[in-house]
C-alpha positions in Angstrom: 14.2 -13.4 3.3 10.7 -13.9 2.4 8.9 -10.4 0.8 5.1 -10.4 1.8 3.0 -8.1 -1.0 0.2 -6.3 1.4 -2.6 -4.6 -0.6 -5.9 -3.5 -0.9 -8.0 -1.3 -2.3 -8.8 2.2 -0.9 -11.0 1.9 2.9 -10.4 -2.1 2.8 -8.1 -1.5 5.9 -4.3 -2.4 4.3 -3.2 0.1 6.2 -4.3 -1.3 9.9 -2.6 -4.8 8.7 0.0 -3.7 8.4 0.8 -1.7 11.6 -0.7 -5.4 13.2 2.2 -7.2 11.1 4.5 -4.7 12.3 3.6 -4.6 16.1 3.9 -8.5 15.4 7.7 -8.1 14.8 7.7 -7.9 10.8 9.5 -5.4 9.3 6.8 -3.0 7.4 7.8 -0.9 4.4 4.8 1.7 4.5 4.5 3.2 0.9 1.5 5.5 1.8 4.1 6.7 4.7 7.2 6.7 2.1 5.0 9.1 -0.6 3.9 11.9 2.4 7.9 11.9 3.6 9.1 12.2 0.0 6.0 14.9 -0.8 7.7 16.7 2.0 11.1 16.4 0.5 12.8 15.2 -2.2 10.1 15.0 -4.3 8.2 18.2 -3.5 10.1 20.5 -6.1 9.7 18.0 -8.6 5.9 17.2 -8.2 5.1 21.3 -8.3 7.4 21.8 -11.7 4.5 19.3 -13.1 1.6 20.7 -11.2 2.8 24.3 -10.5 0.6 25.6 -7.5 0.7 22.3 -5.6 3.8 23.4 -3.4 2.8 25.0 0.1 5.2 25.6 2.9 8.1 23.3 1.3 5.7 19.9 0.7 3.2 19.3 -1.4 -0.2 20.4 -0.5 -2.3 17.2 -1.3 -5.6 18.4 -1.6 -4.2 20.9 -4.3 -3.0 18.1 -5.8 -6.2 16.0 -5.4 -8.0 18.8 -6.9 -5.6 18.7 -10.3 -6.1 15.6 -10.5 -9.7 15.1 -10.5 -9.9 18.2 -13.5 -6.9 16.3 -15.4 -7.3 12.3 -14.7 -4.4 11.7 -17.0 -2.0 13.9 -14.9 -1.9 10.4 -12.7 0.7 8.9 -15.2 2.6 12.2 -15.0 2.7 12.2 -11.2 3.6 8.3 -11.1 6.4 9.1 -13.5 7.6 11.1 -10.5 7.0 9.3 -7.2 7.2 5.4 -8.2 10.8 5.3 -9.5 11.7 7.0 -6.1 9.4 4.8 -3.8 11.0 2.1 -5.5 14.0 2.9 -4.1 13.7 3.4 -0.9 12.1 0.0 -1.0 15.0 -1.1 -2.2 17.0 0.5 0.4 14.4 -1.2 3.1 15.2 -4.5 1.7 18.9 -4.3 2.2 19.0 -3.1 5.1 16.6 -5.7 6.7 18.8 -8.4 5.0 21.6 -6.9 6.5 19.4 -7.0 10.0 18.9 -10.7 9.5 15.5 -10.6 9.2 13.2 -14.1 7.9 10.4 -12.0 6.5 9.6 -8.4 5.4 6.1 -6.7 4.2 5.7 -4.6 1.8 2.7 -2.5 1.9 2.0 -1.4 -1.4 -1.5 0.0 -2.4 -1.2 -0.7 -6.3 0.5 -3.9 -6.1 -1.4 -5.3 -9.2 -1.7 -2.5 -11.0 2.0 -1.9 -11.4 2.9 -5.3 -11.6 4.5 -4.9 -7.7 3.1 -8.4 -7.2 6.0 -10.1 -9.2 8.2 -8.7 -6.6 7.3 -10.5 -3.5 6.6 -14.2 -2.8 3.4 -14.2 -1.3 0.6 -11.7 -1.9 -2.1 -10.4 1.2 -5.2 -9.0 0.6 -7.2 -7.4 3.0 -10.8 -6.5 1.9 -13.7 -6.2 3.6 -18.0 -5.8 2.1 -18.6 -3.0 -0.5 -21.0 -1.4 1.9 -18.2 -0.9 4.8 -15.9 0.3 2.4 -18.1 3.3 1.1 -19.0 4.2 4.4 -15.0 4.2 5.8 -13.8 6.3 2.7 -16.5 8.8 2.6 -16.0 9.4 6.7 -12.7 11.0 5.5 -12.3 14.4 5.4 -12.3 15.7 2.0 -13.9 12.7 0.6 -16.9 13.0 -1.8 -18.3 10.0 -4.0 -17.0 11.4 -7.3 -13.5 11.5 -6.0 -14.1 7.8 -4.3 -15.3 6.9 -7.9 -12.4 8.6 -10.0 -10.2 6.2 -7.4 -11.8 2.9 -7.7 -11.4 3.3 -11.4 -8.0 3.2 -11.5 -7.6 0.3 -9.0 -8.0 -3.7 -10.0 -11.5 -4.3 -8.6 -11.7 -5.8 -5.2 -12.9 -9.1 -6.4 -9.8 -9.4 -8.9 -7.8 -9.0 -6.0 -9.3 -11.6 -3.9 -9.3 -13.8 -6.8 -5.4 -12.7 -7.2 -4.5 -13.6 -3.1 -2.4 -16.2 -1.3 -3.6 -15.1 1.9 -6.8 -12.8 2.3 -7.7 -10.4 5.2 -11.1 -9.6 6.4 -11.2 -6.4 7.6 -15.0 -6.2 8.3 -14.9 -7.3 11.6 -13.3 -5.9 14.9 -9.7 -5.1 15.3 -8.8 -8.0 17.9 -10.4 -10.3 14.8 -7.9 -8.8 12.4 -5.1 -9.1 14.7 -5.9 -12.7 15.1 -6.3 -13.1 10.9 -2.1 -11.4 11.1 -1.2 -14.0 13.3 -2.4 -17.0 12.0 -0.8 -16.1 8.5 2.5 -15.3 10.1 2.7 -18.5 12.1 1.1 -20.3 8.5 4.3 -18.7 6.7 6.9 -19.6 9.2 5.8 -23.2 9.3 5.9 -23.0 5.0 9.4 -21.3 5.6 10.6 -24.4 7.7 9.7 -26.8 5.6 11.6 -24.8 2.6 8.1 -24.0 0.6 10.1 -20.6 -0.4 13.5 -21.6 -1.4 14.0 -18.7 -3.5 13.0 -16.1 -1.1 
């Protein structure tokens, strides 16, 4: 079963990819939608023992969080500590049981692919990026969002141009959505022909 790494820094459109991937018939492990189930459950109690305030209605209020965050940078490794051993498993969990389904190929979206070493993981690695310019303007559009929060983010992610550097296949998200879908589909037929010919025999 061939593992697909889907990343990309914050606003680059990783997320839209990989609903496309999906809606093309690829199984999608969502990280961004594994953390906000676990923030709503199993790791709720455990993320406000750490940051004591951040628990609102039984999950994890995330702008609380977001705000504790940006005063104390370094409680990221303490919040990591927390959610990536149990993301981890419930990739692990989506793994088996889309072997057990049979299936040729898988994606795993995950945001910080290269900067938890995710990347030696899969077998091929997608990056979807799009101009510097178009990525300020999607991030800031979000609620929430100011520049010194977009800052404090982009430091702690591999730069954009690392990650291009870094890709197998690479995503540009600048354009319309039709254009994208069209970029999904040529690199899904691309790794189906690769699979037939045994490119990935260890997949």
């Amino acid at each position: 079963m061939l593992k697909i790494g889907l990343t990309g820094s914050i606003g680059m459109g990783k997320s839209t990819a990989g609903k496309l991937f999906a809606e093309a018939g690829i199984p999608l492990n969502d990280s961004d939608a594994v953390v906000h189930d676990l923030y709503a459950g199993e790791a709720a109690p455990l993320v406000d023992a750490a940051f004591p305030g951040t628990l609102k209605d039984g999950a994890v209020d995330r702008h609380e969080l977001g705000r504790q965050l940006a005063l104390d940078p370094g409680g990221f490794k303490r919040l990591e500590a927390i959610v990536h051993p149990l993301v981890r498993k419930r990739e692990t969990e989506f793994l088996r049981q889309q072997r057990r389904a049979g299936a040729g190929m898988v994606v795993l979206d995950i945001p910080l692919l290269f900067e938890t070493n995710a990347w030696e993981r899969v077998d091929v690695v997608v990056v979807v990026s799009a101009g510097p310019q178009i990525q300020r303007e999607r991030v800031l559009a979000r609620e929430g969002m100011t520049e010194e929060k977009f800052e404090m983010i982009l430091s702690r992610q591999t730069p954009d141009a690392e990650k291009r550097r870094r890709a197998d296949y690479l995503i540009d998200s600048s354009r319309s959505i039709s254009e994208t879908k069209e970029q999904v589909l040529e690199i899904i037929a691309d790794l189906k022909t690769r699979i037939a010919k045994g490119d990935f025999r260890n997949a």
